[in-house]
N, CA, C and O atoms as a MOPAC input file, in Angstrom:
PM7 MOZYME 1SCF
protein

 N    -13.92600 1     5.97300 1    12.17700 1
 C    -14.53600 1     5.76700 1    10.87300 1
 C    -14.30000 1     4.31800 1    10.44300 1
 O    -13.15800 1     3.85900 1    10.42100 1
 N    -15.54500 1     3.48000 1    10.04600 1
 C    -15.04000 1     2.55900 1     9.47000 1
 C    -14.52400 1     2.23300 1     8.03100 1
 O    -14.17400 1     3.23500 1     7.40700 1
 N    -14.40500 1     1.06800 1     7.39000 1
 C    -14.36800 1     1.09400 1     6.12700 1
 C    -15.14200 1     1.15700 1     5.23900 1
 O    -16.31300 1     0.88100 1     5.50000 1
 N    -14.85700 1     1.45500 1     4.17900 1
 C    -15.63400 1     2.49700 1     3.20500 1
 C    -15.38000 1     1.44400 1     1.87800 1
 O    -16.34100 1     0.94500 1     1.29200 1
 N    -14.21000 1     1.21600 1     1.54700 1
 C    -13.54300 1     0.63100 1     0.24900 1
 C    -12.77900 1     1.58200 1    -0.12000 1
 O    -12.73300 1     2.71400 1     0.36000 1
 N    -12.07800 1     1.09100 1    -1.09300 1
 C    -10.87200 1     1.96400 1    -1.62200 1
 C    -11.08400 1     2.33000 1    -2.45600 1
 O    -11.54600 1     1.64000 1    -3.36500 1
 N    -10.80600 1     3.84300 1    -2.58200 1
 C    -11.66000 1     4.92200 1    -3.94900 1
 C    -10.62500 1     4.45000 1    -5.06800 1
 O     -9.74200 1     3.59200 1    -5.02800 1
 N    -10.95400 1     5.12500 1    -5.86100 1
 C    -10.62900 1     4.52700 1    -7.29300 1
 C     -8.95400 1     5.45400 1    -7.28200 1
 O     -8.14200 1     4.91400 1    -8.03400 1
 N     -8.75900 1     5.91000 1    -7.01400 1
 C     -7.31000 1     6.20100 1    -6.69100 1
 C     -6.50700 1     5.72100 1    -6.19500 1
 O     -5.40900 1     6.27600 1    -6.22900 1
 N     -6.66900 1     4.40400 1    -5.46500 1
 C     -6.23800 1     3.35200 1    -5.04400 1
 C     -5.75900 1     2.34600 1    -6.20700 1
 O     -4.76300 1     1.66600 1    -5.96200 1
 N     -6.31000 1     2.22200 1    -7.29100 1
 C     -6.19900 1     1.56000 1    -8.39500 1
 C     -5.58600 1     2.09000 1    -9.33300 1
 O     -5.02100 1     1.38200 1   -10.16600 1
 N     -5.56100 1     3.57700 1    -9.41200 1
 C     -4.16100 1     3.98500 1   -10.43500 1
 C     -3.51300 1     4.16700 1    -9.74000 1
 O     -2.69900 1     4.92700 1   -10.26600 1
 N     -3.21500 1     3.97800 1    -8.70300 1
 C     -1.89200 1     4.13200 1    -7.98200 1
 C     -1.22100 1     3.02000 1    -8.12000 1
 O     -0.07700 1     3.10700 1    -8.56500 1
 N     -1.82800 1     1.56200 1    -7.73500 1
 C     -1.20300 1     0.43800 1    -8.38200 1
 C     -0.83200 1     0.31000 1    -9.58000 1
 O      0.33100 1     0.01300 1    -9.85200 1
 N     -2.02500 1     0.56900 1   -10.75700 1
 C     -1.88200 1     0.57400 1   -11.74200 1
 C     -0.38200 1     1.06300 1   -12.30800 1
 O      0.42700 1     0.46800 1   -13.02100 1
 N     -0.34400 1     2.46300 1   -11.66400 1
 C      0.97600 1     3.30000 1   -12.21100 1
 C      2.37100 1     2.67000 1   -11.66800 1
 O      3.47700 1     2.94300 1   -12.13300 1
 N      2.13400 1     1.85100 1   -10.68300 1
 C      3.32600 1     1.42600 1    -9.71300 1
 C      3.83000 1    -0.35800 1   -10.94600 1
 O      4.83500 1    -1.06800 1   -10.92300 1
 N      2.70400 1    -0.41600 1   -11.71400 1
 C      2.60100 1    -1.65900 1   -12.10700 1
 C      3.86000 1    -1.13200 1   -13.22300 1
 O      5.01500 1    -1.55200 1   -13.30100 1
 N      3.10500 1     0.04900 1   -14.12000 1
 C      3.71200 1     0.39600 1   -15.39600 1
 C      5.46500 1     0.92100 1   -14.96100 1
 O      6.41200 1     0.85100 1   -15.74500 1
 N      5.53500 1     1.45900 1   -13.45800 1
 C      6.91600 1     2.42200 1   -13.73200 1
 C      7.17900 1     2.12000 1   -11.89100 1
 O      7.34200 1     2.96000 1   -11.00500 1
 N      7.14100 1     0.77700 1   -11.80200 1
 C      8.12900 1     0.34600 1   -10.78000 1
 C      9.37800 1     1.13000 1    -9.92000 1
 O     10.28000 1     0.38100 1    -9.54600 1
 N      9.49300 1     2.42900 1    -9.61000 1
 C     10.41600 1     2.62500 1    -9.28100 1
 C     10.94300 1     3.25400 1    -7.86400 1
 O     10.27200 1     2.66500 1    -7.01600 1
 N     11.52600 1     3.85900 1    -7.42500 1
 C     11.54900 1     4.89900 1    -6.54500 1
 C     10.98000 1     5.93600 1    -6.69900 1
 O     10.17200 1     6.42000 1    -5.90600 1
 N     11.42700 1     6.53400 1    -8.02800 1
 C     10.80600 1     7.82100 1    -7.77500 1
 C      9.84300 1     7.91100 1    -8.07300 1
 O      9.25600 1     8.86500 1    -7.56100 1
 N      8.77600 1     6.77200 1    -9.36200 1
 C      7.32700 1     6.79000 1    -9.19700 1
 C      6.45700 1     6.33100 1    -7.20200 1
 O      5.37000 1     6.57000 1    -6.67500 1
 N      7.54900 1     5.72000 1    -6.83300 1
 C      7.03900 1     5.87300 1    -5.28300 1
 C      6.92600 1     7.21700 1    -4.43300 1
 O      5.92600 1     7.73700 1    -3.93900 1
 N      8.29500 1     7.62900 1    -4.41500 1
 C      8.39300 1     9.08000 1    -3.73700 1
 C      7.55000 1     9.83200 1    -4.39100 1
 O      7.32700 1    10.87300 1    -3.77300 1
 N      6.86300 1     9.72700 1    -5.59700 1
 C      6.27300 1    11.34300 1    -6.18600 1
 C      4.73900 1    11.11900 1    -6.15100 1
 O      3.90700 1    12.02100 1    -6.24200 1
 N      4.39100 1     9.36900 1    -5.96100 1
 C      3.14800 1     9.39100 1    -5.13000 1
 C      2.90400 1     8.96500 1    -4.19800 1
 O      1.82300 1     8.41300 1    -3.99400 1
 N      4.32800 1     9.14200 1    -2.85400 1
 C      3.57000 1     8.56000 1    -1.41200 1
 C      1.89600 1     9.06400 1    -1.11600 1
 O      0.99500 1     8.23300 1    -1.00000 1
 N      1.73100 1    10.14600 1    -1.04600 1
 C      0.51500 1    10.66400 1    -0.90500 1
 C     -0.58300 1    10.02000 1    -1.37100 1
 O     -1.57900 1     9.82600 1    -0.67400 1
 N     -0.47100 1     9.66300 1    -2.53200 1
 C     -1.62200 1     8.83200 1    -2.82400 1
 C     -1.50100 1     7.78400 1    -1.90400 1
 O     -2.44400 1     7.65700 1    -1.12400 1
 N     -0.32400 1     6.80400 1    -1.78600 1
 C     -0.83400 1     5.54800 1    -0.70800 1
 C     -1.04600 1     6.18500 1     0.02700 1
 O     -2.24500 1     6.05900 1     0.27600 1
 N     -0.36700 1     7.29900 1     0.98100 1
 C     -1.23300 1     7.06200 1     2.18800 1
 C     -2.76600 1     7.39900 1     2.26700 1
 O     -3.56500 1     7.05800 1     3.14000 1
 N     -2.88900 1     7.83300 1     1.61500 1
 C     -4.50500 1     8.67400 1     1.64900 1
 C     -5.76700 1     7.29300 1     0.77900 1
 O     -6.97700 1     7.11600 1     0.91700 1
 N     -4.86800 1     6.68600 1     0.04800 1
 C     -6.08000 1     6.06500 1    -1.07200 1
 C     -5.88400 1     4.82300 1    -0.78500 1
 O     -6.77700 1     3.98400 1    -0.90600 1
 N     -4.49000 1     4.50200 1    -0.29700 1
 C     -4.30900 1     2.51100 1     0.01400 1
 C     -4.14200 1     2.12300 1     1.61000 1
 O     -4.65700 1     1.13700 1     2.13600 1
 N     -3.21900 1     3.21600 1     2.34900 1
 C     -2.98800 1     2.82900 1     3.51100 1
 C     -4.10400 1     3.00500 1     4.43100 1
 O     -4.47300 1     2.16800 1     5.25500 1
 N     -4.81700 1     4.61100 1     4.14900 1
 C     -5.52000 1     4.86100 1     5.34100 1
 C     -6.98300 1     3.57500 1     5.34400 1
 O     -7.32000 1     2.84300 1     6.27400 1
 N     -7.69200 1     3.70900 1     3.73100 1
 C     -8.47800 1     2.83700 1     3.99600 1
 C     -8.45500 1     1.53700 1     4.47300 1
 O     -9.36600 1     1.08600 1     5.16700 1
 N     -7.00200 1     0.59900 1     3.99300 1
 C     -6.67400 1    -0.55400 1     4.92900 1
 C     -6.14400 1    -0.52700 1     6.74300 1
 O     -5.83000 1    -1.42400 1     7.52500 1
 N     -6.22400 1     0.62200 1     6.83600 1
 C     -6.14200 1     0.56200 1     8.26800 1
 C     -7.45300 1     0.30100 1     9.02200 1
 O     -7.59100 1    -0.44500 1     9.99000 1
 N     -8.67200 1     1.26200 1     8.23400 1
 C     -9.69600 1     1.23000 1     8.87700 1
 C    -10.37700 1    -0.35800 1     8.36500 1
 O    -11.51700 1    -0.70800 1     8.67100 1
 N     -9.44900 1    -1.17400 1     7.56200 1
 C     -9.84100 1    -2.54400 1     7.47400 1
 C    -10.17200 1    -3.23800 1     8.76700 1
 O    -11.21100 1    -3.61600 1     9.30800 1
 N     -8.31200 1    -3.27200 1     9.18200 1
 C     -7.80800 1    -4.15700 1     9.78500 1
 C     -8.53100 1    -3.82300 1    11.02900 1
 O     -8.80500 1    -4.73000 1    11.81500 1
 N     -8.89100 1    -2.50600 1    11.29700 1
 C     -9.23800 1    -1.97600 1    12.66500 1
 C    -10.56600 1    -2.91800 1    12.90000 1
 O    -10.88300 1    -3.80400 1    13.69300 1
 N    -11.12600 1    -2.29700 1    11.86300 1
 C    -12.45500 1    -2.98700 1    12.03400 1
 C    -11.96800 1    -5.00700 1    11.95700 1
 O    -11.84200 1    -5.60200 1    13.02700 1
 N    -11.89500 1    -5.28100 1    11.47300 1
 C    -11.46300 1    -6.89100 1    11.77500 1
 C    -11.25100 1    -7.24100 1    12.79000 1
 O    -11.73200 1    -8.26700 1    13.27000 1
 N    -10.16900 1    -6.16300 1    13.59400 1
 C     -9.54500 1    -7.06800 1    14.65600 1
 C     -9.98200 1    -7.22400 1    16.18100 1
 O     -9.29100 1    -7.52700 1    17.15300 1
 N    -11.37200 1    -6.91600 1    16.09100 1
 C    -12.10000 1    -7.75800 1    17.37500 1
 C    -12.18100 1    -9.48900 1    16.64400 1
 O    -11.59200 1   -10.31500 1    17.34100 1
 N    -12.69300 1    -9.92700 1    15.64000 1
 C    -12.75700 1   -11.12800 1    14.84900 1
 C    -11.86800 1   -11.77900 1    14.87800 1
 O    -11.98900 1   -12.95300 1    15.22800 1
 N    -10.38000 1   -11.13000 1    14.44000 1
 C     -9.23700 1   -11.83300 1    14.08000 1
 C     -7.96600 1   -11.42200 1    14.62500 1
 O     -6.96300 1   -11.91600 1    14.11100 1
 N     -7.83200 1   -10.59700 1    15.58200 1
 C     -6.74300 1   -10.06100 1    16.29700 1
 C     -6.05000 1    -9.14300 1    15.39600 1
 O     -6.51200 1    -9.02000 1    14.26100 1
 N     -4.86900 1    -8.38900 1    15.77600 1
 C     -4.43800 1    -7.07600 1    14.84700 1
 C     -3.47200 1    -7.46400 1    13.80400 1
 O     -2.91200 1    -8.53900 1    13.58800 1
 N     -3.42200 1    -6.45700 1    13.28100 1
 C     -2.75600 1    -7.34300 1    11.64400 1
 C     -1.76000 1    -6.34700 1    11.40200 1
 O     -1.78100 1    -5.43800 1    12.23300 1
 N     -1.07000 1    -6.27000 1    10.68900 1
 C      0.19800 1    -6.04400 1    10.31100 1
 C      0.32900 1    -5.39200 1     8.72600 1
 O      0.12900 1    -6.17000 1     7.79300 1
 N      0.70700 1    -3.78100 1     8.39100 1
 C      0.18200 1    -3.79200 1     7.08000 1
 C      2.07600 1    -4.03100 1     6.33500 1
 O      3.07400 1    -3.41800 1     6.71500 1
 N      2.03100 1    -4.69700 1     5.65200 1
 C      3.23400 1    -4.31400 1     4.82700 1
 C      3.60600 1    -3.70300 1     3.62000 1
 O      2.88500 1    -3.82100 1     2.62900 1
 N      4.48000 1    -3.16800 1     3.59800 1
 C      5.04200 1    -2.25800 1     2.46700 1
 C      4.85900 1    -2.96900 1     1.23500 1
 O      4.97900 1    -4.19100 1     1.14900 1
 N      4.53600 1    -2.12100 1     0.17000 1
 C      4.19200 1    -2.44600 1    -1.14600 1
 C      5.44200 1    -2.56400 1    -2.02600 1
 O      5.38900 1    -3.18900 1    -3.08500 1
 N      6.91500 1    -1.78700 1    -1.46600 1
 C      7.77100 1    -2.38900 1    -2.06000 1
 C      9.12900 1    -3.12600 1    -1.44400 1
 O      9.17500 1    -3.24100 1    -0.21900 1
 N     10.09900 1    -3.56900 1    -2.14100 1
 C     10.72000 1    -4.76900 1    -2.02100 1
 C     12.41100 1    -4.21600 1    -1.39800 1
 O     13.24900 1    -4.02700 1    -2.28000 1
 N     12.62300 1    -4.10100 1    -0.67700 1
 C     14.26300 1    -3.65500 1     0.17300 1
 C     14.72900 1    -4.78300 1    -0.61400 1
 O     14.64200 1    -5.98600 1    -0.36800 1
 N     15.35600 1    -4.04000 1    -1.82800 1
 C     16.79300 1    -5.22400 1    -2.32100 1
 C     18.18800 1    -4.63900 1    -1.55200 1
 O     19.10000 1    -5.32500 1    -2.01300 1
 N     18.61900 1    -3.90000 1    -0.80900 1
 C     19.42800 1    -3.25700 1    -0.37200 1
 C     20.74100 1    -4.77200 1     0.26700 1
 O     21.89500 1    -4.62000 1     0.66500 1
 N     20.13300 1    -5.77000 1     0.15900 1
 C     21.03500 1    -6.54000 1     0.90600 1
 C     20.14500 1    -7.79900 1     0.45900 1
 O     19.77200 1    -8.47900 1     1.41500 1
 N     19.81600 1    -8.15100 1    -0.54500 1
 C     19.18100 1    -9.24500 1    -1.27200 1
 C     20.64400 1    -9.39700 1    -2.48200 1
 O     21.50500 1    -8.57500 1    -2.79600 1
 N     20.43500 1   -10.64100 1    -2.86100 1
 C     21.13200 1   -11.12400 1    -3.91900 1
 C     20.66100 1   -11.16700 1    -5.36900 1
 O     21.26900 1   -11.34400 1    -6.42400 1
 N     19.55400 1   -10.97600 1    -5.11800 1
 C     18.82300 1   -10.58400 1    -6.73800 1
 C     18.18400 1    -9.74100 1    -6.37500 1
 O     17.46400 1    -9.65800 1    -5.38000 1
 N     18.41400 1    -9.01100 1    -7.20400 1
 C     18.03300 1    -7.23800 1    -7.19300 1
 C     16.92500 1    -6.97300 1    -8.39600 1
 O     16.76200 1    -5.87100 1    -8.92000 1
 N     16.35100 1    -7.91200 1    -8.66800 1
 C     15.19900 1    -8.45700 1    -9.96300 1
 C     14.06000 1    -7.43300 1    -8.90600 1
 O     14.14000 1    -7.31500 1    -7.68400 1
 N     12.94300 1    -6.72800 1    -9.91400 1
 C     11.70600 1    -5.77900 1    -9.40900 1
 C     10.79700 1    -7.30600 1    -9.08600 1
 O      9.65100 1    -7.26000 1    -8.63700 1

């Protein structure tokens, strides 16, 4: 399948990640990324990477686990 764009559930998912930064607003909507942010950027990159070689998706949040500022 190629890409489609990202349904509008893709955008309150950020949206909500914007308002309540946290873990557990992450854990209580992995599902939405994977289904509304990840899967459609996969079928991005897929499709791209005859053009531009394969790409790399990264995580939307920040491992302070061993950072010195622990700032969101």
């Amino acid at each position: 399948m190629s890409f489609q764009g990202w349904p509008e559930a893709a955008l309150d998912f950020f949206e909500g990640l914007e308002r309540e930064n946290t873990k557990a607003y992450w854990t209580a909507h992995r599902s939405v990324y994977d289904h509304a942010v990840l899967e459609p950027m996969t079928q991005l990159t897929d499709d791209l990477a005859a053009d531009y070689g394969p790409a790399k998706i990264f995580r939307p949040y920040r491992d302070i686990r061993f950072s010195a500022d622990k700032s969101p």
